[in-house]
C-alpha positions in Angstrom: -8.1 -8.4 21.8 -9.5 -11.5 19.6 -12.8 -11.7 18.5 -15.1 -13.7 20.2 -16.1 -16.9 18.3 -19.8 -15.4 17.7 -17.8 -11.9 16.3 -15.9 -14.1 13.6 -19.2 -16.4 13.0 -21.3 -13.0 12.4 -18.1 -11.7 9.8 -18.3 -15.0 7.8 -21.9 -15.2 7.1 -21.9 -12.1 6.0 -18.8 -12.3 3.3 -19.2 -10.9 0.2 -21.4 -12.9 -2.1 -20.2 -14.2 -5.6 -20.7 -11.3 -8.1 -23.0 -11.6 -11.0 -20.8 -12.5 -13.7 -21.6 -12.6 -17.5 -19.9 -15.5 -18.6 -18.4 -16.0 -21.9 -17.2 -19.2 -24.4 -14.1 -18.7 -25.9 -15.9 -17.6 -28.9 -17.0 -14.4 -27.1 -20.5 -15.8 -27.1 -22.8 -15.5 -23.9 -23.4 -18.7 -21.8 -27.1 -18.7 -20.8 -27.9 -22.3 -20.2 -29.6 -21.7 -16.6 -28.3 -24.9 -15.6 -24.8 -23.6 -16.4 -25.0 -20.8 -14.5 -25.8 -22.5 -12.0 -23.2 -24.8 -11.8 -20.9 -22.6 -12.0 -22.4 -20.2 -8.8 -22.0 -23.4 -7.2 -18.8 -24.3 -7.7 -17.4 -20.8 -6.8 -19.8 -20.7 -3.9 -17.6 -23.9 -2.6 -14.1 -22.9 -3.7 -14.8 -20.0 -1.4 -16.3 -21.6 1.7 -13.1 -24.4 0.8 -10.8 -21.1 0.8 -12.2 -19.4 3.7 -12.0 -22.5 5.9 -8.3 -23.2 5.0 -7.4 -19.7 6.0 -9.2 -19.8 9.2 -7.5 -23.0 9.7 -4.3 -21.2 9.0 -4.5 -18.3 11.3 -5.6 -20.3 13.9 -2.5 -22.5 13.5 -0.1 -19.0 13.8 0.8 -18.5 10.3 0.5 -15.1 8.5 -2.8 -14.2 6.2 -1.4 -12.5 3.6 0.9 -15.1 2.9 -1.3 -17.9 3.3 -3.6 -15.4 1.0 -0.5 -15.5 -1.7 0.0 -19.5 -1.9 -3.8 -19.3 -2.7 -3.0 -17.2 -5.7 0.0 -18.9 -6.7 -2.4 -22.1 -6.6 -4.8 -20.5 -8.7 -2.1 -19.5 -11.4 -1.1 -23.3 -11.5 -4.3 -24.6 -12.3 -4.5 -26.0 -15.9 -6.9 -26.2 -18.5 -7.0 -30.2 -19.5 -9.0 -29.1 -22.3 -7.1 -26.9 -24.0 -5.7 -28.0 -28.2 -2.3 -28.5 -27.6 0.0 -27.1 -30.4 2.1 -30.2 -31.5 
């Protein structure tokens, strides 16, 4: 039996929030900057609403979760740091 449209609605607003992360510079040091912090909830706060749309996009087009769920990953594993020194 599928769940009914209000069933999956209920399910999604009550995903697991962002954890509370203590976020660190390369240094080791703590980031504090309030305004950091809170960029940064955002943005994760988006990449999963971005990532939780595109698998309910996927599912409902007939392809398999955990797979979809592993492409994610691999995406994640390809993202680059532009940032980083480059050793010449």
């Amino acid at each position: 039996m599928n769940p009914s449209t209000l069933e999956v609605s209920d399910r999604i607003m009550n995903r697991r929030p962002i954890p509370d992360t203590v976020w660190r510079s390369p240094a080791g040091e703590v980031v504090s900057c309030v305004e950091k912090l809170k960029v940064l909830r955002e943005n994760l706060e988006e990449i999963q609403q971005i990532c939780q749309d595109a698998l309910e996009d996927a599912v409902l087009m007939g392809c398999e979760e955990n797979q979809f769920k592993q492409i994610l990953g691999r995406l994640v594993q390809q993202i680059e740091n532009p940032y980083r020194e480059k050793s010449d």
